[in-house]
C-alpha positions as CSV (number, residue, x, y, z in Angstrom):
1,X,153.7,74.4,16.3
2,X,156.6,76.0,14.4
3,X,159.1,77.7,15.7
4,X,159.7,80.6,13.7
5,X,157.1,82.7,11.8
6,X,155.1,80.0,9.2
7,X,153.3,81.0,6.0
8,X,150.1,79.8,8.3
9,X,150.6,81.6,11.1
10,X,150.6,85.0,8.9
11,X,147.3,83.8,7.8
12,X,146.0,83.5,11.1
13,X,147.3,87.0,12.1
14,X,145.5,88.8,9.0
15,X,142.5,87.0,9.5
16,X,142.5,87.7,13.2
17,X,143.9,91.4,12.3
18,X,140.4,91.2,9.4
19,X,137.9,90.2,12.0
20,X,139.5,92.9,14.6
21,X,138.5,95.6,12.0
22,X,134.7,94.4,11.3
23,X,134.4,94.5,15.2
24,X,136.1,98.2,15.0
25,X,133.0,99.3,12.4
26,X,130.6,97.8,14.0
27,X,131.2,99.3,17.4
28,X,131.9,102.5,16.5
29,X,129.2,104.3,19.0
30,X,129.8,102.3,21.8
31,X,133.9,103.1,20.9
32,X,132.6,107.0,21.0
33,X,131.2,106.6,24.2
34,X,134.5,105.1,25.7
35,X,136.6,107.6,24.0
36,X,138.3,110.0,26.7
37,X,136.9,113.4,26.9
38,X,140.2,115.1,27.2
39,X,142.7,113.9,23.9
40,X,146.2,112.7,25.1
41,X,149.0,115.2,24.3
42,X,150.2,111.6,22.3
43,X,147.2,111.8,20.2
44,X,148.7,113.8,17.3
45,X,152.5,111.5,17.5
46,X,150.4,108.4,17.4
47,X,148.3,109.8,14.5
48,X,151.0,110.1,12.3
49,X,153.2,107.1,13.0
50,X,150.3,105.3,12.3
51,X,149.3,107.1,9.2
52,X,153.0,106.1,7.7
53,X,152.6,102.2,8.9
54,X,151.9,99.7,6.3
55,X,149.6,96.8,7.3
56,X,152.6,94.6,7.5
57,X,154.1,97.0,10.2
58,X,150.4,97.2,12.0
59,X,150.4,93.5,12.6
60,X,153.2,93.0,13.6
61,X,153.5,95.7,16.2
62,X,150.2,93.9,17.5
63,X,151.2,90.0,17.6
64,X,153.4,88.8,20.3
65,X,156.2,86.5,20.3
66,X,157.4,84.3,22.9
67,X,161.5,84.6,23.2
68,X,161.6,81.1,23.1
69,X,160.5,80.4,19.8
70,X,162.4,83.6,18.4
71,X,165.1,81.6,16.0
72,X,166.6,84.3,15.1
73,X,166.4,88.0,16.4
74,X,166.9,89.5,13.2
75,X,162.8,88.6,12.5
76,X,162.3,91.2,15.1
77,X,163.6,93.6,12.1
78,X,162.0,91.4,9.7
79,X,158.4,91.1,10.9
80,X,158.1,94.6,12.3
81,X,157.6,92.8,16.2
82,X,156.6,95.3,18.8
83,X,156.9,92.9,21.7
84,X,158.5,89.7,22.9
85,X,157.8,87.9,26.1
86,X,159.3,85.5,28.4
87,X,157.2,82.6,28.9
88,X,158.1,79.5,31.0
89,X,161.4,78.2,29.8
90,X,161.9,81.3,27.9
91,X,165.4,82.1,30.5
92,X,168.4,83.2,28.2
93,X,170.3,80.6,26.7
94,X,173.5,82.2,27.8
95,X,172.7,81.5,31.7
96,X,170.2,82.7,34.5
97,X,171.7,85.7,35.3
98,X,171.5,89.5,35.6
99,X,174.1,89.9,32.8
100,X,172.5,87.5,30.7
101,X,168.7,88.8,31.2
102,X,170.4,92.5,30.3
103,X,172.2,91.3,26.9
104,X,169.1,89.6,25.7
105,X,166.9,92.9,26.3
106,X,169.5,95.1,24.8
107,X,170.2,92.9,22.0
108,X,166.4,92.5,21.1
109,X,166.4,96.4,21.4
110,X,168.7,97.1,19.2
111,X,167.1,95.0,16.2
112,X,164.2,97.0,17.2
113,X,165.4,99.9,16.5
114,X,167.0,99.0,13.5
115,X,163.4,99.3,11.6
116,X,162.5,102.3,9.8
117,X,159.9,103.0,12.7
118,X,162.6,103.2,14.9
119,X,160.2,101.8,17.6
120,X,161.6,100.2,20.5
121,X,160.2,96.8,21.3
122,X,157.9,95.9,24.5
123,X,159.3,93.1,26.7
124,X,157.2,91.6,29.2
125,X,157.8,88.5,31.7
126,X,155.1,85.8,32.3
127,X,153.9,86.3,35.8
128,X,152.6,82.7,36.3
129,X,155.1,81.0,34.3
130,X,158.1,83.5,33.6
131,X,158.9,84.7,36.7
132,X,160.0,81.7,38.0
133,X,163.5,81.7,35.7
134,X,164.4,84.8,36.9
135,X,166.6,84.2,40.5
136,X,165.6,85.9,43.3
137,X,162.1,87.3,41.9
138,X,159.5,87.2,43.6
139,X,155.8,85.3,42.1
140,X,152.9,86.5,43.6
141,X,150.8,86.8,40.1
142,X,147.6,85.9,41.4
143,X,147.7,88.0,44.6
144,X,147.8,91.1,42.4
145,X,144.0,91.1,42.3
146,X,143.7,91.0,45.8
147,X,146.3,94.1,45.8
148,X,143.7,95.7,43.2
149,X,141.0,95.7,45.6
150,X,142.8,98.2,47.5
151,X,141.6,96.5,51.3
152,X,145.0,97.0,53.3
153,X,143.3,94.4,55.6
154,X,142.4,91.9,53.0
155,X,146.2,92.1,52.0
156,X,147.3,91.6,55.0
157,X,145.2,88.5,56.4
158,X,146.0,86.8,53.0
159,X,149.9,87.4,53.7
160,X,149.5,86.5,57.3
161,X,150.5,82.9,56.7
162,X,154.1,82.5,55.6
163,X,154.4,79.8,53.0
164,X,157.4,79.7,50.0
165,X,155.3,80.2,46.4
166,X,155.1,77.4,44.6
167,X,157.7,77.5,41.7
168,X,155.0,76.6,38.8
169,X,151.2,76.7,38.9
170,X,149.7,73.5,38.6
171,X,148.7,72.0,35.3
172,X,147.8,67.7,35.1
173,X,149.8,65.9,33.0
174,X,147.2,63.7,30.5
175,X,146.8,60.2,31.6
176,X,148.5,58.6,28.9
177,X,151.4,60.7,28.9
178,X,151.8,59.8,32.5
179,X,151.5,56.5,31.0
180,X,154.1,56.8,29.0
181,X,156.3,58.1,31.3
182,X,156.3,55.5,34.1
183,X,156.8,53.2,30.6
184,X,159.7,55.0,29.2
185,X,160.8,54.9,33.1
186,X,160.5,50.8,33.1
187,X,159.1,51.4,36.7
188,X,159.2,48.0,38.7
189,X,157.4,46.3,41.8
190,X,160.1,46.7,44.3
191,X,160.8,50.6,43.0
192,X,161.2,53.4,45.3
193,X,159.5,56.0,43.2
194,X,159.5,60.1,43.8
195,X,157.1,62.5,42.1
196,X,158.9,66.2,42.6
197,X,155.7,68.7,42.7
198,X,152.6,65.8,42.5
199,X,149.6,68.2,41.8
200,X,146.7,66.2,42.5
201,X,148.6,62.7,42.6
202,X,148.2,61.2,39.4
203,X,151.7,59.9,39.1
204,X,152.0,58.2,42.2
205,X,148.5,56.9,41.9
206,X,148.7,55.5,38.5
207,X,152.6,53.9,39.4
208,X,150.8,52.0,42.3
209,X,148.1,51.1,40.6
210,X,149.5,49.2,37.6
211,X,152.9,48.4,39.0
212,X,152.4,47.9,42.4
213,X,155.3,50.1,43.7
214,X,156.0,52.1,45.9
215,X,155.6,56.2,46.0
216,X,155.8,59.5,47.7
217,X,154.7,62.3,46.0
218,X,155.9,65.9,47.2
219,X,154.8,69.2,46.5
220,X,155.0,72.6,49.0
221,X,151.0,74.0,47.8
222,X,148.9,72.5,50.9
223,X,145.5,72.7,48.2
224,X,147.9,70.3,45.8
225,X,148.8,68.1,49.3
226,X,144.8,67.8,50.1
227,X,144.0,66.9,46.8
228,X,146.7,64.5,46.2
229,X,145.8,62.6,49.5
230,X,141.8,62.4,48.8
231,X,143.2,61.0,44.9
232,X,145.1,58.5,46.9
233,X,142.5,57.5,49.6
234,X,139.6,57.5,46.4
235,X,142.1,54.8,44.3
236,X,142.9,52.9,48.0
237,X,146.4,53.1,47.3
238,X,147.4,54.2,50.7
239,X,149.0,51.1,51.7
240,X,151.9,52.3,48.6
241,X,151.8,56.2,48.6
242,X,152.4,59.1,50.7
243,X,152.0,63.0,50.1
244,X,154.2,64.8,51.6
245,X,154.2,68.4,52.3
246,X,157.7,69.4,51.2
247,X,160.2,72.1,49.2
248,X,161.4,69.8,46.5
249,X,164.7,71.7,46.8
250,X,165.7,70.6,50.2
251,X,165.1,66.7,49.8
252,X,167.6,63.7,49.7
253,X,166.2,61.5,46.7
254,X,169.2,59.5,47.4
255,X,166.4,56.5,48.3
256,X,164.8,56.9,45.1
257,X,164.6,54.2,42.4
258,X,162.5,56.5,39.2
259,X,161.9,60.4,40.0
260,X,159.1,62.3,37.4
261,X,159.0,65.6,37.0
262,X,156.7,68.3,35.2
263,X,159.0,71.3,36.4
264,X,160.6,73.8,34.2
265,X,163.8,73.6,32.4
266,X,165.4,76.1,35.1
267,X,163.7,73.9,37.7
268,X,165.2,70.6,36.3
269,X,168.8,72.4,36.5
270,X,168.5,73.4,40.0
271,X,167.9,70.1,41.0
272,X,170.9,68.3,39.4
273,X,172.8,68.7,42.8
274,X,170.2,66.6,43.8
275,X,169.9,64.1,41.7
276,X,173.6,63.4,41.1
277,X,173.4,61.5,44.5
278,X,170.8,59.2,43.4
279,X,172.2,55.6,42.8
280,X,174.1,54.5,39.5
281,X,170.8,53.4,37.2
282,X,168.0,55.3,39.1
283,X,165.6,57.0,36.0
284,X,164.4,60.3,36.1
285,X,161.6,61.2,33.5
286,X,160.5,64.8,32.5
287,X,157.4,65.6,31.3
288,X,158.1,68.8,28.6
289,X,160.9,70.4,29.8
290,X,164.5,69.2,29.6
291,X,167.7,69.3,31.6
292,X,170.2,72.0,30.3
293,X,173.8,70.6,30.1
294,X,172.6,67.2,30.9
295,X,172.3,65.0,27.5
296,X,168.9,62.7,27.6
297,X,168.9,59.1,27.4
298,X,166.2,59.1,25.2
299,X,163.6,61.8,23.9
300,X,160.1,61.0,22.8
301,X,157.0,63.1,21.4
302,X,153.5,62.2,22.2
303,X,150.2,63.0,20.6
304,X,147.7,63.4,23.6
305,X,144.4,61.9,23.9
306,X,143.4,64.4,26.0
307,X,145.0,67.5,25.0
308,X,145.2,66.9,21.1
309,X,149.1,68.5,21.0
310,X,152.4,67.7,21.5
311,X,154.2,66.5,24.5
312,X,157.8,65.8,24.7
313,X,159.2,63.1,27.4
314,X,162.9,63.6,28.4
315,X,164.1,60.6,29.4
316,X,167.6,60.4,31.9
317,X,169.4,57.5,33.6
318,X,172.3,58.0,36.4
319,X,175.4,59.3,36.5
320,X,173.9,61.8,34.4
321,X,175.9,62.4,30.8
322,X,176.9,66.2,30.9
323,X,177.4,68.0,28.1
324,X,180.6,70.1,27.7
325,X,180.0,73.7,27.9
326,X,181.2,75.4,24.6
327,X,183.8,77.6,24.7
328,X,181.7,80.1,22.6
């Protein structure tokens, strides 16, 4: 996947923008049926914006962009974009912060509004994944539909229970980029090894497995604790691993030999505190997301197996190499 706006992905926009239309004509009575019985006072505004559009404006009003892949914010002008989102590791460059959240809004509004629509742009935040770069918000994407169902009491027996969100929803790493991270890691027998957020164990399970060392794999969702356990019980590894029940934020991984990670970038830097007490020569393996301000070791790209796409492996050894902030 590119990072910018490719001659392909244009295709795939008009084609999906082509087969948008045919499903337009051939709905047109059951589109009748759902249209509202009284017009909006918009109707007539919306009407003749869209009468003085050309189809290069249409479609790109209509495709989303993720911030994170935006290499430069003039192609808001350029492609006519009428939204952006925040996506995980989509924080500003510039710095988790009010200031910098309200500098990247303004500035993508104002190259907005440079086009001769003179539409302003549509910012949204990923609820699962988003939310967690912004300090202090609070995630609670999935209880919305709950919320929906307008039961007070429902609500209220769900919230009942006070447990800290997890930062990130829960997606496996593939086998053999776990693999390749306890590899790149040069895990050992008589390693002490941490997995920070464990999911349903696989880490742990696979380092004790083939090297025989020792692990404890953390992670605050009890369902991701339960799982994690039965994985290790099912592989009989229990004699090398332990779940734990834990905010990764308030550990001491001072023990630890090799820590892996499948975080976000945002998550990564909020643990460096953390991890600069680890021992000189402990590893620390990402899976996807790097370490802002904090140069790698070594960086690799793997083709999946399993998922048939990219996966990047950031690779760190202690004292960890910081960068120098630039002065611009």
């Amino acid at each position: 996947m590119t990072k910018s706006f490719s001659y392909a992905y244009r295709v795939k926009a008009l084609f999906c923008a082509a087969i948008l239309a045919i499903i337009v004509v051939f709905c047109q009575d059951t589109l009748a049926a759902l249209k509202p019985k009284t017009p909006s006072p918009y109707d007539a505004q919306v009407k003749q914006l869209l009468s003085r559009m050309t189809p290069e404006e249409k479609i790109g009003q209509v495709i989303p962009d993720d911030q994170e892949y935006l290499r430069d914010p003039a192609d808001i002008e350029k492609y006519y974009l009428g939204s952006l989102l925040s996506g995980g590791n989509s924080d500003p460059k510039e710095g988790n912060s009010l200031l910098a959240w309200t500098d990247l809004y303004d500035s993508d509004q104002q190259h907005a509004l440079k086009t001769r629509l003179d539409s302003p742009i549509l910012y949204g935040i990923d609820a699962v994944h988003g939310h967690s770069n912004v300090l202090a918000a609070a995630i609670f994407p999935h209880d919305i539909g709950i919320g929906y169902t307008g039961n007070t009491a429902l609500v209220q027996e769900q919230e009942l229970e006070e447990t800290r969100t997890p930062d990130v929803i829960f997606v496996p790493t593939p086998q053999d980029v776990v693999e390749r991270m306890l590899k790149m890691a040069n895990v050992k027998k008589d390693d002490l090894l941490y997995d920070l957020g464990c999911g349903d164990g696989r880490i742990v399970v696979m380092a004790a497995k083939k090297y025989g060392c020792k692990c404890v794999g953390f992670d605050i969702d009890p369902e991701r604790v339960k799982e994690s356990r039965e994985n290790v019980r099912k592989n009989n590894v229990e004699h090398l691993v332990r779940i734990e029940q834990k905010d990764i934020f308030t550990l001491d991984l001072s023990e630890a030999d090799v820590i892996t990670l499948y975080l976000l970038r945002s998550l990564n830097v909020k643990l460096i505190p953390q991890l600069e007490k680890l021992k000189p020569g402990s590893r620390i393996v990402s899976h996807d997301f790097d370490m802002r301000g904090v140069k790698p070791d070594e960086t690799v790209t793997v083709i999946s197996n399993e998922a048939e796409y990219e996966h990047d492996i950031f690779f760190w050894t202690t004292p960890l190499n910081k960068e120098e902030e630039s002065d611009e």
